[in-house]
Structure formats: C-alpha cells, structure tokens
N, CA, C and O of each residue as an XYZ file, in Angstrom:
880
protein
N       0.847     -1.194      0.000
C       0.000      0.000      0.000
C       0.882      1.243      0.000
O       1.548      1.336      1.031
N       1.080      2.327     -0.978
C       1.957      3.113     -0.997
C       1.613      4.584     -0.402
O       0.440      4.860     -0.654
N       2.092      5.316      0.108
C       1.841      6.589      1.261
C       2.206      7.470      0.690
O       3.244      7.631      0.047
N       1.138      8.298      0.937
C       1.388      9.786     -0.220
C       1.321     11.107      1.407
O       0.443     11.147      2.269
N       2.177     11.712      1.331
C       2.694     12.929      1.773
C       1.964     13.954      1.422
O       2.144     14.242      0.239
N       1.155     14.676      2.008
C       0.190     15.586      1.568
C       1.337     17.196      2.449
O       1.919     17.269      3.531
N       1.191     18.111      1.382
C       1.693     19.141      2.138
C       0.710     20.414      1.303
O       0.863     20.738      0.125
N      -0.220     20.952      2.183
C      -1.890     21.986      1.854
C      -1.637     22.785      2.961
O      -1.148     22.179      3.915
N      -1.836     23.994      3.106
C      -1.733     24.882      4.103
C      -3.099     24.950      4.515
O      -3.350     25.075      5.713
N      -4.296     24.864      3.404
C      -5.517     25.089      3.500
C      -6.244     23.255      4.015
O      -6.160     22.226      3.344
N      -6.970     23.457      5.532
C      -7.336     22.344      6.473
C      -8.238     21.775      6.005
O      -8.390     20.575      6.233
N      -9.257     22.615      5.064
C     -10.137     21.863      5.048
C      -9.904     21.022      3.681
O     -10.323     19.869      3.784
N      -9.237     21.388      2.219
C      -8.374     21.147      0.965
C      -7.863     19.508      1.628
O      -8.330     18.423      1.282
N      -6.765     19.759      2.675
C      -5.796     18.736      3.213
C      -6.589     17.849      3.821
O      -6.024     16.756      3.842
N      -7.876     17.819      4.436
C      -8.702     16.727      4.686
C      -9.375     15.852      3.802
O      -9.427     14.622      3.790
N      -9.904     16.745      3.032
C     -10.341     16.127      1.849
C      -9.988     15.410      1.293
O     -10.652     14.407      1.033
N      -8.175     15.712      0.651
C      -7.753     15.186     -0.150
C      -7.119     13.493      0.815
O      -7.149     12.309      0.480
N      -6.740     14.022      1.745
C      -6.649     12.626      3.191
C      -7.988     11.621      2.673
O      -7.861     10.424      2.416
N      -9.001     12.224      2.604
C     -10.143     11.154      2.839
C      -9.994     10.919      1.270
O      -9.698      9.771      0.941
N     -10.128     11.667      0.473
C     -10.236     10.834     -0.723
C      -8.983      9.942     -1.230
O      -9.146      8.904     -1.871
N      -7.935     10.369     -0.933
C      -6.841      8.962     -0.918
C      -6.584      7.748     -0.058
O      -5.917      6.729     -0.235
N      -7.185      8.107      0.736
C      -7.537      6.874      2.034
C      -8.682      6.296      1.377
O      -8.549      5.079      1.248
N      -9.621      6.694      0.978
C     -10.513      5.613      0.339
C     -10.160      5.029     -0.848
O     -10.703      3.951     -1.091
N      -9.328      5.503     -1.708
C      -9.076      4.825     -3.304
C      -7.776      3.734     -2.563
O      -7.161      2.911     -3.241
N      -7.551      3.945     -1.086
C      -7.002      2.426     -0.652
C      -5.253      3.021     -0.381
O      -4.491      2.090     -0.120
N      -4.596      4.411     -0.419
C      -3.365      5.063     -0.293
C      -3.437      4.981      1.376
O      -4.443      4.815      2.066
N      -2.146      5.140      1.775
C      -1.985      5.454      3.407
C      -1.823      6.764      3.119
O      -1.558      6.984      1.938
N      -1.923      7.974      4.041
C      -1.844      9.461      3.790
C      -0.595      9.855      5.274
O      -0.314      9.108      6.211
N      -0.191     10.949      5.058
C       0.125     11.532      6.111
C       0.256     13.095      5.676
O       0.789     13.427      4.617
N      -0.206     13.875      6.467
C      -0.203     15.640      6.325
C       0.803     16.509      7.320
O       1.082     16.413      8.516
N       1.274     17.536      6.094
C       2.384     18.282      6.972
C       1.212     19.292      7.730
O       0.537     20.044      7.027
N       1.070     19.257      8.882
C       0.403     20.412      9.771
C       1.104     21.856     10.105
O       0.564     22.962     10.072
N       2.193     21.597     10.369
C       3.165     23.081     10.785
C       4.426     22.820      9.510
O       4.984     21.786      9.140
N       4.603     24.727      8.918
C       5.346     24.565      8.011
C       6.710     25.055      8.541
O       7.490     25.764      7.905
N       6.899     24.563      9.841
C       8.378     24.807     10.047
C       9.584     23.629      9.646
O       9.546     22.426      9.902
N      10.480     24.270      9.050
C      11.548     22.824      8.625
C      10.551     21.807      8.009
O      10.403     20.706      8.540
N       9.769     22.212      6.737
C       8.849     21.228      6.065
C       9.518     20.624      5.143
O       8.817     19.971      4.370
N      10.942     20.611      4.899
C      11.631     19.090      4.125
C      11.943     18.390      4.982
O      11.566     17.222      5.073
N      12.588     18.885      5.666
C      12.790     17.623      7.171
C      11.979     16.632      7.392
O      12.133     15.417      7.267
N      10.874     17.433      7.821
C       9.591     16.358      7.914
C       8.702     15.319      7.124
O       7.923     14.410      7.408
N       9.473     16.221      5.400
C       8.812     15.562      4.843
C       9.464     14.107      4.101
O       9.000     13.070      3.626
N      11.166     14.868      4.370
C      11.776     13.286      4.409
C      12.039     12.265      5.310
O      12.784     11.321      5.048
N      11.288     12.462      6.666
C      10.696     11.674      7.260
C      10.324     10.677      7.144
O      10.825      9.567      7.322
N       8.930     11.182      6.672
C       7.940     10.566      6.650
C       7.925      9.228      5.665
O       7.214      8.232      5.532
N       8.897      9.674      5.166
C       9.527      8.010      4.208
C       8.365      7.315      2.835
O       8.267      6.169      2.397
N       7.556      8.714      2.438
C       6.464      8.042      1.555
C       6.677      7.875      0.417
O       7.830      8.023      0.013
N       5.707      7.538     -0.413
C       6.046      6.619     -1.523
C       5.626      7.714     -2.847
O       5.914      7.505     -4.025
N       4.814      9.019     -2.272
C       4.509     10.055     -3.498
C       4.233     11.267     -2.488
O       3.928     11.045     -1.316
N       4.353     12.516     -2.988
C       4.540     13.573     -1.655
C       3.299     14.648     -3.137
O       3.634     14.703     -4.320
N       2.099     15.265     -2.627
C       1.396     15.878     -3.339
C       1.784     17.627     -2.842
O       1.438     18.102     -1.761
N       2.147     17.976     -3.341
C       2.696     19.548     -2.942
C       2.150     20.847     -3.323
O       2.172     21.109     -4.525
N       1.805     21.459     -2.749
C       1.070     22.516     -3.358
C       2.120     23.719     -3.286
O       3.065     23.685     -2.497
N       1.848     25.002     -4.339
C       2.923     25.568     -4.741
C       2.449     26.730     -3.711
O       3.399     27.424     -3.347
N       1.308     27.065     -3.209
C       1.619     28.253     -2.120
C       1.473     27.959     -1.100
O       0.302     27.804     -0.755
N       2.526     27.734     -0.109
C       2.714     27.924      1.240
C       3.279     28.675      2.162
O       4.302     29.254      1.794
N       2.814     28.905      3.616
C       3.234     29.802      4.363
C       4.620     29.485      4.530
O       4.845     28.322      4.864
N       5.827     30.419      4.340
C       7.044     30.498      5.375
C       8.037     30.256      3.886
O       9.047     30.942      3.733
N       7.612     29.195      2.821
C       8.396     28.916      1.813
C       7.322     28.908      0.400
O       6.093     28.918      0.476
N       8.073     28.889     -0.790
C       7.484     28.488     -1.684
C       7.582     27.043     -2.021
O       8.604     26.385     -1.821
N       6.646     26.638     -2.466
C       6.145     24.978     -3.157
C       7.399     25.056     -3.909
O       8.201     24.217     -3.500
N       7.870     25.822     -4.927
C       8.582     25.111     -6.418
C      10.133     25.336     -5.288
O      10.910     24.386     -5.388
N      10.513     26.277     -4.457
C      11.644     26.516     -3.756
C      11.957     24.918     -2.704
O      12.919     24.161     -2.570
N      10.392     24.997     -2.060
C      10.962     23.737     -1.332
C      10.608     22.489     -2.126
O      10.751     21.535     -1.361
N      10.138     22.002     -3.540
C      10.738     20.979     -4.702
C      12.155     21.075     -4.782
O      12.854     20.061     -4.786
N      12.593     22.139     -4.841
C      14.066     22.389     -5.591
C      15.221     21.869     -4.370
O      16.254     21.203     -4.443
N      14.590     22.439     -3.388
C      15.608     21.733     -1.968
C      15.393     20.083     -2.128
O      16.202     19.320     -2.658
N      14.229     19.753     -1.598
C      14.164     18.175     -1.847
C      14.701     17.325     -2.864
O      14.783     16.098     -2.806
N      15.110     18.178     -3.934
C      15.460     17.577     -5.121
C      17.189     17.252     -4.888
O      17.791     16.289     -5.363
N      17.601     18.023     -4.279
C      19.107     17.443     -3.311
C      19.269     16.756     -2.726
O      20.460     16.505     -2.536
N      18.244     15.921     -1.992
C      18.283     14.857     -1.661
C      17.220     13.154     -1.591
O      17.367     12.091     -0.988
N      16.304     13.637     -2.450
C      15.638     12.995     -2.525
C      14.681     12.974     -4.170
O      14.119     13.910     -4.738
N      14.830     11.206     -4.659
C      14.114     10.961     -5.766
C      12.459     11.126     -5.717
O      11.764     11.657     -6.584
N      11.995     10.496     -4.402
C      10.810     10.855     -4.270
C       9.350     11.135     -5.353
O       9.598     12.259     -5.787
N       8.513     10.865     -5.746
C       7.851     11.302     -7.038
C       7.197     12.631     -6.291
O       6.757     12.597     -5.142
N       7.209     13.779     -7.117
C       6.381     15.020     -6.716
C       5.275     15.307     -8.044
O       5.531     15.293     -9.248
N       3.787     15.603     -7.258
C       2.549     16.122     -8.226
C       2.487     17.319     -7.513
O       2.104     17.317     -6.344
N       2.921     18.644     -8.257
C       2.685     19.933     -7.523
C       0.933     19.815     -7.634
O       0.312     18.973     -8.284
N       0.361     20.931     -6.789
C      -0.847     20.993     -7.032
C      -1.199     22.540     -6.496
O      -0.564     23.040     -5.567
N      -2.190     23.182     -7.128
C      -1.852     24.385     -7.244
C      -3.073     25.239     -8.491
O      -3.299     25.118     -9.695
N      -3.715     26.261     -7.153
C      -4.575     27.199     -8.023
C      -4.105     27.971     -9.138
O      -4.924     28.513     -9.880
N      -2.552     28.102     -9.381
C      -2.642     29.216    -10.139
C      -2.542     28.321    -11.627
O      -2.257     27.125    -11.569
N      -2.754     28.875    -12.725
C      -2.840     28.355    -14.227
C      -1.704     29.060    -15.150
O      -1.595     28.854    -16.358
N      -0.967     29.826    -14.474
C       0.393     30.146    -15.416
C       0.866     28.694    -16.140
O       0.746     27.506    -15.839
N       1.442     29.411    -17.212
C       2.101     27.920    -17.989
C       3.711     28.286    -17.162
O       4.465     27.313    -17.191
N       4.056     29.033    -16.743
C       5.316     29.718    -15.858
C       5.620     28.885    -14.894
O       6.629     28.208    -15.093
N       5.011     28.716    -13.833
C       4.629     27.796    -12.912
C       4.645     26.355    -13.358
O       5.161     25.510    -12.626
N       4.066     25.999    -14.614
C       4.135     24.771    -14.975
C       5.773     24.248    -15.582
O       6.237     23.112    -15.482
N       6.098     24.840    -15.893
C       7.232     25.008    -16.792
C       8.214     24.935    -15.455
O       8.701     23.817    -15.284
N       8.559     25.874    -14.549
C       9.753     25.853    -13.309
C       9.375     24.683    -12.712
O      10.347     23.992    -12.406
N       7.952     24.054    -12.343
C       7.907     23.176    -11.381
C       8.484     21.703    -12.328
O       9.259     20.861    -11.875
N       7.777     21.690    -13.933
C       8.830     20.301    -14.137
C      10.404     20.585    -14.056
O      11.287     19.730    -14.111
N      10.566     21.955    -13.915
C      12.195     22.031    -14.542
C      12.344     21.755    -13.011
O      13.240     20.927    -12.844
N      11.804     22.141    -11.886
C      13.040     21.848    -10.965
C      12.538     20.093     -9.706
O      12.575     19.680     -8.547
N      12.225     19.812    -10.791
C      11.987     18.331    -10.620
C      10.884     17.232    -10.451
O      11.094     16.025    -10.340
N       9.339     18.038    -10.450
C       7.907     17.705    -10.353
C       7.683     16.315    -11.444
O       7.976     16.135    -12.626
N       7.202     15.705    -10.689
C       6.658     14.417    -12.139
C       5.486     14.876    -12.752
O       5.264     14.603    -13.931
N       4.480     15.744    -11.877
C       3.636     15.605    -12.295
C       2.895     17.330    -12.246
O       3.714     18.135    -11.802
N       1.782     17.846    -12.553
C       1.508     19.173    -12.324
C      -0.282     19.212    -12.371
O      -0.892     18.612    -13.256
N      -0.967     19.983    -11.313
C      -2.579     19.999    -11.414
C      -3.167     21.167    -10.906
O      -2.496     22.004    -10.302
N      -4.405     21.291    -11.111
C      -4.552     22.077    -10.936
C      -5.713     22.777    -10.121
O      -6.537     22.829    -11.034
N      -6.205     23.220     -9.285
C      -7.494     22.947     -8.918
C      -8.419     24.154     -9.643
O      -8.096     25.047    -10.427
N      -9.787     23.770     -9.002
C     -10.148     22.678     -8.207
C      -9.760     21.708     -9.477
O      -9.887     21.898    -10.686
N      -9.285     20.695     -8.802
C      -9.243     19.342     -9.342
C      -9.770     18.440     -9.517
O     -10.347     18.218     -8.452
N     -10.046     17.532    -10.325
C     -11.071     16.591    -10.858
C     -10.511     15.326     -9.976
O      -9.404     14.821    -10.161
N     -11.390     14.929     -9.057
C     -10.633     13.632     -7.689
C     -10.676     12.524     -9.039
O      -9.708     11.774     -8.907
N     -11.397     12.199    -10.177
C     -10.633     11.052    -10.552
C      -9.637     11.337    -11.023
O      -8.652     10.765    -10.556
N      -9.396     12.452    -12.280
C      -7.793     12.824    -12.878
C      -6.812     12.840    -11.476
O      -5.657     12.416    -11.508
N      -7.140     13.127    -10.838
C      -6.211     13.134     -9.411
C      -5.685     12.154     -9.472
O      -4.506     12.097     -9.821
N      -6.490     10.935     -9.111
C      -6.098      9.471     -8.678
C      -5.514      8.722     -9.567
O      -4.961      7.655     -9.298
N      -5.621      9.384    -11.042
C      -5.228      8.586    -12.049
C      -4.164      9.159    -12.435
O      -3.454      8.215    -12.779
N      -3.593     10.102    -12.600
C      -2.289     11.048    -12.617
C      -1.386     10.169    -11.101
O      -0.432      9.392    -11.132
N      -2.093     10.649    -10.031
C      -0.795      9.699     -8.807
C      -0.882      8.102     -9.110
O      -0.014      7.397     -8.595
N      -1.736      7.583     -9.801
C      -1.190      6.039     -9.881
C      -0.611      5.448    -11.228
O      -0.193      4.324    -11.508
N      -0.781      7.000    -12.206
C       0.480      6.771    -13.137
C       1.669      7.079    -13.044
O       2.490      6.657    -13.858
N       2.041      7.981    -11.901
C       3.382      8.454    -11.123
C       4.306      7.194    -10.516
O       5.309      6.531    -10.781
N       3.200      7.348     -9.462
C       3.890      5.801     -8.941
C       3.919      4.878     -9.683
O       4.493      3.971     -9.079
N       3.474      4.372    -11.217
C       3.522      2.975    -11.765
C       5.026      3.468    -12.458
O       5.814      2.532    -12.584
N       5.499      4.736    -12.897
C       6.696      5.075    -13.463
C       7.589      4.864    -12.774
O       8.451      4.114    -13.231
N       7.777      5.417    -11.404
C       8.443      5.436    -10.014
C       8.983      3.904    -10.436
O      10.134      3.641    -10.783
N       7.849      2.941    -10.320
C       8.035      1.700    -10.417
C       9.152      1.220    -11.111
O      10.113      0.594    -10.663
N       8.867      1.659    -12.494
C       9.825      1.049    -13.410
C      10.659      1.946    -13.423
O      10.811      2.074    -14.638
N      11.283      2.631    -12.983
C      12.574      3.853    -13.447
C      13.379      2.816    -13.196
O      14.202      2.770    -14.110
N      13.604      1.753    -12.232
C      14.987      1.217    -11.995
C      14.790     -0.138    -12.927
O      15.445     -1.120    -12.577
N      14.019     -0.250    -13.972
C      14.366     -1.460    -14.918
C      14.308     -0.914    -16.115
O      14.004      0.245    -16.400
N      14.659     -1.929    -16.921
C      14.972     -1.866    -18.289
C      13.715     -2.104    -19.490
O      13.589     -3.137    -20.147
N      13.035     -1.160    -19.571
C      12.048     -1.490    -20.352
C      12.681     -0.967    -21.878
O      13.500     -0.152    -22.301
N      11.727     -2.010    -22.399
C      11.939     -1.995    -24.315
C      11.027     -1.987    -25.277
O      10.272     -2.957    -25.349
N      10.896     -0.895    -26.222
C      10.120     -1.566    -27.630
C      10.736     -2.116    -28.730
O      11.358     -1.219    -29.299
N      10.829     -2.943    -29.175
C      11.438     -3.558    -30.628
C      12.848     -3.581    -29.964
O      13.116     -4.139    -28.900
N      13.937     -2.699    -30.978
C      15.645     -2.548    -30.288
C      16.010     -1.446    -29.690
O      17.206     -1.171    -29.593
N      14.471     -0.167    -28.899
C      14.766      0.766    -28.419
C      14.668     -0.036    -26.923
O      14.221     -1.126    -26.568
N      15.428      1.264    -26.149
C      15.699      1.062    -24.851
C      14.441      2.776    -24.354
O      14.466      3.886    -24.886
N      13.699      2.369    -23.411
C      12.722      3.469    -22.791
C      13.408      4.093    -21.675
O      13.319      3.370    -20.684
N      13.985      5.040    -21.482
C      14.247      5.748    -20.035
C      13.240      6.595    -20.074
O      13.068      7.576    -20.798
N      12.371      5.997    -18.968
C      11.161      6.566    -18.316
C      11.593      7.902    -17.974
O      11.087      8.932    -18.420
N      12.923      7.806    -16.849
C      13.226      8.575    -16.135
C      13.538     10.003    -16.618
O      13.388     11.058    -16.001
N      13.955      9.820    -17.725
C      14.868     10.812    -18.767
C      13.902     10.933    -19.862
O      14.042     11.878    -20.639
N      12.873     10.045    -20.042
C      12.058     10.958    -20.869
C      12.908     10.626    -22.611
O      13.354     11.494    -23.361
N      12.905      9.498    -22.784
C      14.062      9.343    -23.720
C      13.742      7.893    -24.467
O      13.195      7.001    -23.818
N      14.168      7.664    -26.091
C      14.215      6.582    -26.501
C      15.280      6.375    -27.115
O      15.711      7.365    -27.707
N      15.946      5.336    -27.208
C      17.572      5.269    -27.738
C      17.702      4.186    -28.172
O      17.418      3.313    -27.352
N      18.094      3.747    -29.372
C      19.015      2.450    -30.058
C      20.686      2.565    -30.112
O      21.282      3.295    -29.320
N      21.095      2.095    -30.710
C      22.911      1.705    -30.370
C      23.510      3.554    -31.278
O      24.549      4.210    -31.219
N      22.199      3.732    -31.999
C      23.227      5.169    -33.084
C      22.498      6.430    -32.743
O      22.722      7.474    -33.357
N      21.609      6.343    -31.748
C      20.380      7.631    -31.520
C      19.528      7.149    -30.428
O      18.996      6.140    -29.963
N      19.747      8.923    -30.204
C      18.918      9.066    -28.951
C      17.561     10.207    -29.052
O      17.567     11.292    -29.634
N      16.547      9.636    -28.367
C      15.282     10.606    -28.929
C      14.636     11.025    -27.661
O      14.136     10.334    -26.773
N      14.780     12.520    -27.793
C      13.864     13.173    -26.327
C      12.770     13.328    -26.381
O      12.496     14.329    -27.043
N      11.486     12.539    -25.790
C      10.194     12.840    -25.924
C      10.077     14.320    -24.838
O      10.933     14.874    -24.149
N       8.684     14.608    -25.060
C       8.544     15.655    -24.502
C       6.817     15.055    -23.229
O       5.803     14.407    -23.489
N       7.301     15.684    -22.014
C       6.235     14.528    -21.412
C       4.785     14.276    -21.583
O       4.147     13.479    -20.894
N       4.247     15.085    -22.651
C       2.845     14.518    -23.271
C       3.366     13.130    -24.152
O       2.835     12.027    -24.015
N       4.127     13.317    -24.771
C       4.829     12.234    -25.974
C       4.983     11.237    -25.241
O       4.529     10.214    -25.755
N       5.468     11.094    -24.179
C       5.968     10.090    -23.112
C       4.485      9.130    -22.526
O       4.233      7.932    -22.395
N       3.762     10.396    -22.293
C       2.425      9.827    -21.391
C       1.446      8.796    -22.278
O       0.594      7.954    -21.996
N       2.043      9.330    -23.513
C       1.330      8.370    -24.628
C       2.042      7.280    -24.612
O       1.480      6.273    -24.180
N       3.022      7.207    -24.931
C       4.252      6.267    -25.187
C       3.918      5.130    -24.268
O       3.588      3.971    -24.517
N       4.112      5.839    -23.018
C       3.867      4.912    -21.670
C       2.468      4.193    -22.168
O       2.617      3.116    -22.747
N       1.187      4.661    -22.006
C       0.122      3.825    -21.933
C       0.276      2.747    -23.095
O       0.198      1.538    -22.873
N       0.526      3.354    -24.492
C       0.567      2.402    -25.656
C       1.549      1.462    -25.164
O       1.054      0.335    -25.142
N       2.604      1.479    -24.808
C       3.446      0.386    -24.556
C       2.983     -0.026    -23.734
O       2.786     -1.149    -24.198
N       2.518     -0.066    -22.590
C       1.560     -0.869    -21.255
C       0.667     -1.539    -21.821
O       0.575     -2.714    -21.463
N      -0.213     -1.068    -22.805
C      -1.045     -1.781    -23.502
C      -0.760     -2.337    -24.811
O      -1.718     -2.419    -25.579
N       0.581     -2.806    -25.284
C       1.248     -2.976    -26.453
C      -0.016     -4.149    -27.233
O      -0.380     -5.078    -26.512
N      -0.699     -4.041    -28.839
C      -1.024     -5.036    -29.427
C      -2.514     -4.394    -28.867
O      -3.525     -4.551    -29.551
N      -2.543     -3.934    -28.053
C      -4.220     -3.178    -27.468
C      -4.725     -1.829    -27.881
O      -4.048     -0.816    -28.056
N      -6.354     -2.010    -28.042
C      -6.615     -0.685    -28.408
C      -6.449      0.601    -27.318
O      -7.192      0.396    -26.358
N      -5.744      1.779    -27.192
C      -5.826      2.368    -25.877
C      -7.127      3.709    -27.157
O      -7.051      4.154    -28.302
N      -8.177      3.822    -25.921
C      -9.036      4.844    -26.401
C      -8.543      6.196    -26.238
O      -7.656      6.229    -25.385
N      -8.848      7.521    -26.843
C      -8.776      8.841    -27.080
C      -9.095      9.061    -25.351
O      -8.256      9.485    -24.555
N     -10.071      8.787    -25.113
C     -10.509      9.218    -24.106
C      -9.811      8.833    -23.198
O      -9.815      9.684    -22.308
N      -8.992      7.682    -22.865
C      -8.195      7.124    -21.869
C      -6.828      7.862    -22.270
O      -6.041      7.738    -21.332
N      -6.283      8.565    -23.302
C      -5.365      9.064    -23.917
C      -5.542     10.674    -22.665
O      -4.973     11.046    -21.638
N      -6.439     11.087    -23.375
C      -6.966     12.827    -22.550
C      -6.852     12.675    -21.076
O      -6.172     13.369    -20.320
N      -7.622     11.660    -20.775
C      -7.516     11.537    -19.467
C      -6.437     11.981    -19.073
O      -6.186     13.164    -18.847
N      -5.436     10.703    -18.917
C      -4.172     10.712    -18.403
C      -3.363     12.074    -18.983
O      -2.490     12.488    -18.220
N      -3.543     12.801    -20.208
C      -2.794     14.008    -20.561
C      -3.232     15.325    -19.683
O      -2.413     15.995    -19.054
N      -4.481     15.570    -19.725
C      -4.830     16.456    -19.345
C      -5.622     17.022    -18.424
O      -6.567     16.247    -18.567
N      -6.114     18.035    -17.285
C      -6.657     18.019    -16.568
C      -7.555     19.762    -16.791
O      -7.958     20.192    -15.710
N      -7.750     20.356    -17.573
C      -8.171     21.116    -17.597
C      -8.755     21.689    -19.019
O      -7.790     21.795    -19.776
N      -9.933     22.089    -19.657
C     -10.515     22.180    -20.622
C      -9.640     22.723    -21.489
O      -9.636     22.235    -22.619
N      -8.517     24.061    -21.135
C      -7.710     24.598    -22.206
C      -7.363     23.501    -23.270
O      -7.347     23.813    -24.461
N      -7.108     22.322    -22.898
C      -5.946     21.452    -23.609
C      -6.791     20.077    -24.045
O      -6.294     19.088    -24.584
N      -8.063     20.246    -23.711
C      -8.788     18.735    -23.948
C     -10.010     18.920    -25.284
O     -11.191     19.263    -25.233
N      -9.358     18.630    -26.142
C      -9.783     18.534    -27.427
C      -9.020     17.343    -28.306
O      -8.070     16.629    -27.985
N      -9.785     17.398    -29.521
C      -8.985     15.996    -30.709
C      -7.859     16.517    -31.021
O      -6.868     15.811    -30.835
N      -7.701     17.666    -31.491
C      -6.640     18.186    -32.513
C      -5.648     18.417    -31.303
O      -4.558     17.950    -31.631
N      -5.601     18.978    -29.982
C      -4.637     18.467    -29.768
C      -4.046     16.765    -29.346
O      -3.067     16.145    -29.760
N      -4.998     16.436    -28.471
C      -4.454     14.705    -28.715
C      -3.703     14.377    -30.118
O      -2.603     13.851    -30.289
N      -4.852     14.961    -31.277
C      -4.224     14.200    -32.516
C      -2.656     14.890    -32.870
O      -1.844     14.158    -33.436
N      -2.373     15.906    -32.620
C      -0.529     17.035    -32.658
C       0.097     15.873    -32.133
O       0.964     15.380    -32.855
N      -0.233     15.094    -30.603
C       0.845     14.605    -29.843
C       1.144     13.383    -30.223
O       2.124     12.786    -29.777
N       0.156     12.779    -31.273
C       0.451     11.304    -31.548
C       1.165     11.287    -32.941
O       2.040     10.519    -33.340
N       0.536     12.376    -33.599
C       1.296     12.870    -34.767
C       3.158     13.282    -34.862
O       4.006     13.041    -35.720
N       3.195     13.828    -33.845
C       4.896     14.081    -33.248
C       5.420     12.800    -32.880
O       6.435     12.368    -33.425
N       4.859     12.214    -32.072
C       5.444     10.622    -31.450
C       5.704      9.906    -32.651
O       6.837      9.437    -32.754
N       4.735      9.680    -33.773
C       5.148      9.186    -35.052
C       5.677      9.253    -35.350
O       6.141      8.252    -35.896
N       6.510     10.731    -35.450
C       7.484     11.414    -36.207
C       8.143     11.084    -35.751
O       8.945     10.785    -36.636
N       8.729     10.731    -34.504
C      10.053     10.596    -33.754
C      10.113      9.076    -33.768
O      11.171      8.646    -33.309
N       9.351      8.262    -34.130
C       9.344      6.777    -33.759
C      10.089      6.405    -35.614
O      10.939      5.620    -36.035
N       9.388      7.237    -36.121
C       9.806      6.958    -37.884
C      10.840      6.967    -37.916
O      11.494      6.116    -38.518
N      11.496      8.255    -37.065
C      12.985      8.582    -36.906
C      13.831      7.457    -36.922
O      15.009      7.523    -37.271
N      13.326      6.531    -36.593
C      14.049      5.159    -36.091
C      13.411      4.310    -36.387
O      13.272      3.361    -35.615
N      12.524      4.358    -38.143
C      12.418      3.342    -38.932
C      11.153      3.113    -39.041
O      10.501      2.899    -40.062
N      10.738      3.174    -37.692
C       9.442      2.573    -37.407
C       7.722      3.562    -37.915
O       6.659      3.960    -37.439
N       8.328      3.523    -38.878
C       6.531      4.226    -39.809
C       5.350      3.836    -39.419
O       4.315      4.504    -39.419
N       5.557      2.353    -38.962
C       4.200      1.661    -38.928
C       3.983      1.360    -37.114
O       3.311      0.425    -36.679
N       4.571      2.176    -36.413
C       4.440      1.646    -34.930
C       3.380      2.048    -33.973
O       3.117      1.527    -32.890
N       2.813      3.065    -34.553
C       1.351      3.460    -33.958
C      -0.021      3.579    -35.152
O      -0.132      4.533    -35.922
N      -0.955      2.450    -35.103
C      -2.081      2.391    -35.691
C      -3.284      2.748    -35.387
O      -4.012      2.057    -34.674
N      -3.688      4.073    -35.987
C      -5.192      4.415    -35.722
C      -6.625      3.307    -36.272
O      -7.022      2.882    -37.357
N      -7.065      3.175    -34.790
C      -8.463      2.730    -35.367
C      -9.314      3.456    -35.194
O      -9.664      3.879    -34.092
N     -10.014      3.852    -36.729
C     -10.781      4.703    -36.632
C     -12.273      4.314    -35.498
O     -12.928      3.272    -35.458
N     -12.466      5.763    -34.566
C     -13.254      5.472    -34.155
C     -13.299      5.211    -32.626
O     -14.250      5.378    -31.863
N     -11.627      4.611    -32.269
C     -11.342      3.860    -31.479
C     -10.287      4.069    -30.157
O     -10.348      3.821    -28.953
N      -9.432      4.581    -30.946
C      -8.171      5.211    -30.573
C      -6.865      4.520    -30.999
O      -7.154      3.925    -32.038
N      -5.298      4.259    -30.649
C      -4.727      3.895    -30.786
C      -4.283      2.143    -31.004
O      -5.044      1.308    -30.513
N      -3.143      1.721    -31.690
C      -2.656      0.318    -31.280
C      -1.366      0.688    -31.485
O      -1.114      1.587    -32.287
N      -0.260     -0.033    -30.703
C       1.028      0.046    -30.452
C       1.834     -1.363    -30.971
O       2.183     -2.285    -30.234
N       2.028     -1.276    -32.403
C       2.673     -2.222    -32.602
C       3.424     -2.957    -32.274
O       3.762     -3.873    -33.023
C-alpha cells in the first residue's frame, strides 16, 4: 500500500484530499506546521509527496528544488494558479507531475497512480522492438540515436506500450494528458500522436502506432 505525503496549508483542501486517498485504498500523512517542512517531509519516508505551490514560510517550487538534493521521491505539484510559468519551473526543478485545482478527484487518482507505476519502473529496463525506454529521462535510444520525448509524448508512449497489441481509447489518452478544458480537445491529442510518429519513424518505425478509426490507438 503506498503513502502519499500531503503538504496543503488550507485544512479543510488537506482533509479532503486525506479522505479521498484513504478511500481509493493510499496510506496518507499531512504536513500540519510549516516549520523545517523538508525535514519532515523526508521523514515521513512516503512513496509520493502531493505539494502545493503556495505555502506559508516557503514556496512549493523553492521547497521541490531543496528536496530535489536529496531525494528521488515522485512530486505532483498541485496548485490554483494556471500560469504555464509555474508549470514550466515546477517540471524544470523536478515535479513528475503538475494539477490544478479545483481538481477533478478522478484525474487526481489517475495522474498519482500513473506516477507511482513510473516510479516503479525507473529502476528497470524497459523496451520496444531494439529501443531502450528511459522513463526517467524521458528518452528513446538504439545503439546510433537518442530521442527526447517531450512529457505529453511520453504519457502516450507509456500507456501504448503498457497496452502494447491493445486498443488504448482517445478518451483514456486525454484523461491521463490532461486536466483542464484549455488542452482537452482531438486536434490536440491528434498534434501529440502525430509528433510521437514522427520521432518513432525517426528510427524506422513508420508503422508503430495504428489508428483505429473510431477507437483510438494500437502500439505495434
């Protein structure tokens, strides 16, 4: 059962989100006082830490950036404001993941249990065909090239390969990409699968993602 680290300045936000991860079956624990809040929070020894970017005494992306000195930890900032600014510093200074409220409690649950299923595999060797996947790095590589996805490209990548030979639907695609109306439409889903193509062709493979019409994806 894996333990998610809640750090909310706001009591009644931080209960909530306690009860709704305690019921989808997570152990929880909440930072209450924000004094020395990395200390505590490398403590607490959990398995995903949900962080919100405004807090009293420090900032969210400042205290990511400390933790990131000593700890791999998976981080989902979470966070009212909608700058793409904010989105942008918090993956750069080490966030897996980014949301936004109010937040949708299933995209919630399904964003932290695609975190942790990555977490999972960062320390093995996953493969498609003669590429090598670094989850971690966001990366696909054969013996003469190396290819940087970008982490929508990835989030696809990931499910199609989880579901390799399976149809993965549009809608199970959005899901997991996106959490807010700006960005949840076809044409963009269809940009990100269109780029992944491009970069998979790069390395021969023309035929490695098949649309069924109607349907959504297959991952050769």
């Amino acid at each position: 059962m894996s333990k998610i680290f809640i750090v909310e300045d706001d009591a009644s936000i931080r209960t909530e989100l306690s009860q709704l991860l305690e019921n989808a079956g997570y152990l929880t624990e909440t930072l209450t006082s924000f004094d020395d809040p990395k200390e505590k929070i490398l403590a607490s020894n959990s398995d995903l830490i949900l962080l919100d970017i405004n807090l009293p005494k420090i900032n969210g992306e400042m205290l990511l950036k400390e933790l990131r000195k000593v700890s791999e930890t998976p981080v989902i900032m979470v966070t009212s404001r909608t700058s793409e600014t904010d989105e942008v510093l918090s993956m750069s200074y080490g966030a897996d993941d980014y949301i936004t409220k109010p937040y949708n409690p299933t995209i919630l649950l399904l964003r932290i249990s695609a975190v942790l299923k990555r977490a999972s595999k960062t320390g093995t060797n996953q493969t498609y065909r003669d590429l090598q996947v670094n989850m971690a790095k966001g990366s696909l590589s054969s013996d003469k090239d190396e290819i940087i996805l970008t982490k929508n490209e990835m989030i696809i990548f990931q499910l199609l390969l989880d579901k390799q030979g399976e149809i993965v639907t549009r809608d199970e695609l959005m899901t997991a990409l996106w959490d807010n109306d700006e960005y949840v439409n076809d044409n963009a889903l269809t940009v990100n699968v269109s780029r992944l193509r491009a970069k998979l062709s790069g390395f021969g493979y023309d035929d490695a993602v098949e649309t069924r019409k109607k349907q959504g994806y297959v991952l050769k």
